[in-house]
N, C-alpha and C positions, 0 to 999 in steps of 0.2 A: 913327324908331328902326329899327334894325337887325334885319333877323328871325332872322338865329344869334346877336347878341347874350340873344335874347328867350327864343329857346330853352336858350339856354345859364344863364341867369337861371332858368327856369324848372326847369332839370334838377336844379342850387343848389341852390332850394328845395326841391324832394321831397325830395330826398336827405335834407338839416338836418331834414326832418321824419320820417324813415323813422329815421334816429338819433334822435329824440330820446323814441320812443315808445317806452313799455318792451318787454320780449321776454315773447311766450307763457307763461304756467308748466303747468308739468306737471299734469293733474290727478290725485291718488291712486287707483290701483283696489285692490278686497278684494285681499291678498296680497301687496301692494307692501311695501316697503321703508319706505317714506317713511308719517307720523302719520297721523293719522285719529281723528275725532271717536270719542268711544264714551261710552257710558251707564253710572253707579254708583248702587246703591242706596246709599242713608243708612245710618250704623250703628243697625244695631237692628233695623229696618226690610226689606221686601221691596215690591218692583216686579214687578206683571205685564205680563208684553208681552204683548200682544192680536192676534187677526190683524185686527182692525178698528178704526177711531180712537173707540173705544166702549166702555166696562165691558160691556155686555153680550155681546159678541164674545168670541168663543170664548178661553181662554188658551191658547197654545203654548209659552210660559216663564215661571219664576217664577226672580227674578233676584233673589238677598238681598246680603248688604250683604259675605261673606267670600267668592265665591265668582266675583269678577273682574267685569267690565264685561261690556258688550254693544256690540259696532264697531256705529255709526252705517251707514244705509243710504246716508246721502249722508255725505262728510269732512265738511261746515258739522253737521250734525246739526241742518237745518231741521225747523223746527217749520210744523204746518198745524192747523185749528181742526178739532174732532170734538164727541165726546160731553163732558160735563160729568163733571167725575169727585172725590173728596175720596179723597187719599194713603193716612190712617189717620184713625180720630177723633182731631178736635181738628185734623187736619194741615193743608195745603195744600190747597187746593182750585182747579181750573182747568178749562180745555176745549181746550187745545195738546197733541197730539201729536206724539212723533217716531219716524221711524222707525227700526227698529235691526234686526240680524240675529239669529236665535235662537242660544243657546248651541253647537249644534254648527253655526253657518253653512249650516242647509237651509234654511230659510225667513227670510220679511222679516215681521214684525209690527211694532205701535204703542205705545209705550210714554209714559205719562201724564207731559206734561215737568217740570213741579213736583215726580214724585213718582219723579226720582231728579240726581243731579248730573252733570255733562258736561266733559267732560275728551278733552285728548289719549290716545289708546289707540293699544299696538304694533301 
């Protein structure tokens, strides 16, 4: 076989492979344009963000049900394992945190993922 046929073969294929692989996406930063995860309380209902994945961790916001969302620390609005926590009596009960920004965007705290809803936010 021919070695510019070989490399010409081979240049081919990277190529068909370098097309065929999808393109980078952009990921969202705080102040962007583009959606992002964010957290709602239930109606009725209030949410505390914590500064620890824990109830007994200080609170740094109380997040009720008329009074907007809280944008996500990460767009996915991952969840990680903490403390053990129940929403309200009777409610939800879990040990999944996630993390969100407080209401005026100083700080990052943990909010109990059962004990609010997850949704695209501006």
């Amino acid at each position: 076989m021919n070695i510019h046929r070989t490399a010409v073969a081979l240049s081919a294929a990277a190529a068909a492979v370098a097309f065929a692989l999808p393109a980078p996406t952009a990921v969202a930063q705080p102040g962007s344009t583009q959606s992002w995860g964010g957290a709602f309380a239930f109606r009725e209902h209030s949410a505390n963000v914590r500064a620890q994945a824990s109830t007994g961790s200080e609170r740094i916001d109380t997040m009720v049900w008329r009074d907007g969302g809280r944008r996500c620390y990460q767009s996915e609005c991952t969840s990680v394992p903490g403390g053990s926590y129940t929403c309200w009596s009777g409610g939800p009960t879990g040990n999944r945190w996630i993390a969100v920004y407080n209401k005026t965007r100083t700080r990052v705290g943990w909010i109990a993922q059962r004990c609010a809803m997850f949704e695209r936010i501006e």
